[in-house]
N, C-alpha and C positions, 0 to 999 in steps of 0.2 A: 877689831882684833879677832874677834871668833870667826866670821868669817874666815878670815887670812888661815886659822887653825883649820877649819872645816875643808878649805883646798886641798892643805899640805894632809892632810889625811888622806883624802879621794888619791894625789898623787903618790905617797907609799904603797896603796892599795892597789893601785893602777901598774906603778913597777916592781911590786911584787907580784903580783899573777904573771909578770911579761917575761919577767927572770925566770918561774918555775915551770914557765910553760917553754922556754931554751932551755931546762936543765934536764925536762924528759926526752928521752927518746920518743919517737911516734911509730907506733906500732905498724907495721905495714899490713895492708889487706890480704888474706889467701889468696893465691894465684892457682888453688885448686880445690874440686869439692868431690866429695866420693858420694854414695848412694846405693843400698842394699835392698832384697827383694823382703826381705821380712823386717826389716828396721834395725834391727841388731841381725847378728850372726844365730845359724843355728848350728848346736853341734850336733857330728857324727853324719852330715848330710853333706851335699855341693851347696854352697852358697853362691851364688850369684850375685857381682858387684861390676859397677858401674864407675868410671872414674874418667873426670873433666877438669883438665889445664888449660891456664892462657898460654897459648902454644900453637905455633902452626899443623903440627902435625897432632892428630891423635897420639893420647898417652898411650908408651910400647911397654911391654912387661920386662926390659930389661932397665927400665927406669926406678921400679920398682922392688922394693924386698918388705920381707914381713915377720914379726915376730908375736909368738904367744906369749903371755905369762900366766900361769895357773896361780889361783891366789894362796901369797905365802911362800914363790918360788920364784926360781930365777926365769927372764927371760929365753926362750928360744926360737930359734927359724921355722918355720911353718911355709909350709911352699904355698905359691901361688902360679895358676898357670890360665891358657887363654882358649877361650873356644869361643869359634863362631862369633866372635868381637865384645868378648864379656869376659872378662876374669874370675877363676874361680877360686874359692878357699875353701879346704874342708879342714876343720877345727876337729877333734876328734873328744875334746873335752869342752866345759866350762872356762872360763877363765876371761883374760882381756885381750885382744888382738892390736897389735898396732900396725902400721900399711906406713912406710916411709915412700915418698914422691919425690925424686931427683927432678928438678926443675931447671937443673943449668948452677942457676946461679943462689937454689937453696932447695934443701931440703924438708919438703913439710911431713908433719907425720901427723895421721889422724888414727885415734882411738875407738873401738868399736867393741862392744860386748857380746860374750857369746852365752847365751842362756840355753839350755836343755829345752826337748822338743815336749810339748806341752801336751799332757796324757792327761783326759777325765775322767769321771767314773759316768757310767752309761746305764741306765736301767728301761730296757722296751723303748720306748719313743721319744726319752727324756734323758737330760745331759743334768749329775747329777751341781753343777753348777749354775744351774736358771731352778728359781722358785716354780715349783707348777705343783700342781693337784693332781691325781691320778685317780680315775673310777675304781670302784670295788672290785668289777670285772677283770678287768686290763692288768690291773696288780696283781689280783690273786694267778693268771695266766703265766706273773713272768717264771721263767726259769732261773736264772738267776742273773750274778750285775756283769760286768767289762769293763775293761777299760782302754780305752778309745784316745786313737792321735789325735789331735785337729789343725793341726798342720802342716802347711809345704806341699797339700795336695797326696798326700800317703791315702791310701787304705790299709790300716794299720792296727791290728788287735794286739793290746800285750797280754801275758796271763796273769788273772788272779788268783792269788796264790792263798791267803786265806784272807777273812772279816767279821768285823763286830756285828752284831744286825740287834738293835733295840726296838722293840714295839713298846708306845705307850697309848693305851687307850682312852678314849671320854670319860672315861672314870680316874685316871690318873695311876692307872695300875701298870707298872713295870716288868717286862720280861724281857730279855735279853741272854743272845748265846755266843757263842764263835763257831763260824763254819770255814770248813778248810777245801779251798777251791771256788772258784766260782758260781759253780750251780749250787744252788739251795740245796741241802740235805739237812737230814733227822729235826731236831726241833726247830732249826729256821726253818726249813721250810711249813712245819707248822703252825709257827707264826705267820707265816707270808698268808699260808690260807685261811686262814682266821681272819683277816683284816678286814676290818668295819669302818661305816661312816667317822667321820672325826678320827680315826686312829690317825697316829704322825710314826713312821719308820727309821731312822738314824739307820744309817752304814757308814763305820767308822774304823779307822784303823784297817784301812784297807791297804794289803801289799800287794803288791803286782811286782812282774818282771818284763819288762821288753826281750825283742829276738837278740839284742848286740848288748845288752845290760848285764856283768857279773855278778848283780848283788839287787836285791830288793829294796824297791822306792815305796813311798807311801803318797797313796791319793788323798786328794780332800775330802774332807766326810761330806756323805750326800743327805739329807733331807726329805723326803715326801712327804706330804698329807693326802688323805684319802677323801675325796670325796663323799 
């Protein structure tokens, strides 16, 4: 008799997964994939985008429409146009991008983010995003920080506008000012040339402006240590 139970279980078990596996639908595969030159979009530049269907013919930009939404807002059109066998998008802000693909017989749309173009801060020979040591020399030399694109292939300086600058020495003694503009002046710069083995420099509360930028951005505080 358990036995006989032990079947009749196996068989509920068996037609149930069979029933629930008729009562989904089955999701159909992409019949399309897109592919961008920086991974997401960048704004305010030409993006360059790649886009392949199963399709005889190469995808044509009349198959195609596209919309932005800026977050917290509504949807809008965003043109898309073709060169030289590449389509291009320029996004003029932040926000999400969608790409709808007319396939015939479906429309896919793929989603793609557009993030701002990514500015460091720069001191002399060092980006102030990588940990590095700097000799007594070389630091006391700089004039002062930048900040610097590092993408999309620009050579690109924005302006800074003003920064924190902390000196803390081997003795744990604290001095720190604001200086207004990029180049070192009045007591940053006298800190700058004071700096000793073991000293560590914070720049922090950095604002900069780009050339196409209404409003000031804030860079990552930068770090040194001196050798």
């Amino acid at each position: 008799m358990k036995i006989n139970i032990q079947i009749l279980q196996i068989l509920i078990l068996i037609l149930g997964s069979y029933l629930v596996g008729v009562g989904q639908k089955k999701r159909s595969a992409p019949k399309s994939t897109i592919s961008t030159e920086y991974f997401d979009l960048i704004s305010k530049i030409d993006n360059r985008i790649t886009i392949v269907a199963q399709q005889a013919n190469p995808v044509s930009l009349n198959q195609l429409s596209a919309f932005i939404q800026v977050y917290n807002s509504e949807k809008e059109p965003i043109e898309i146009v073709e060169v030289n066998g590449y389509f291009i998008i320029h996004p003029d802000t932040i926000g999400l991008v969608e790409i709808h693909i007319n396939l015939g017989d479906t429309i896919e749309t793929k989603t793609i983010r557009v993030k701002p173009i990514k500015v460091v801060g720069h001191l002399g020979g060092a980006y102030g995003y990588v940990d590095k040591q700097i000799g007594i020399g070389e630091f006391r030399a700089q004039r002062g920080i930048s900040a610097v694109v590092i993408c999309c292939g620009f050579d690109l300086k924005c302006k800074v506008e003003r920064f924190e600058t902390i000196r803390i020495n081997r003795n744990d003694q604290v001095e720190r000012d604001i200086n207004v503009g990029a180049r070192f002046m009045g007591k940053v710069k006298e800190m700058i040339l004071k700096a000793e083995s073991e000293d560590v420099y914070i720049f922090r509360n950095i604002q900069y402006r780009c050339p196409d930028s209404q409003s000031s951005k804030k860079l990552d505080d930068m770090i040194f240590e001196i050798k």
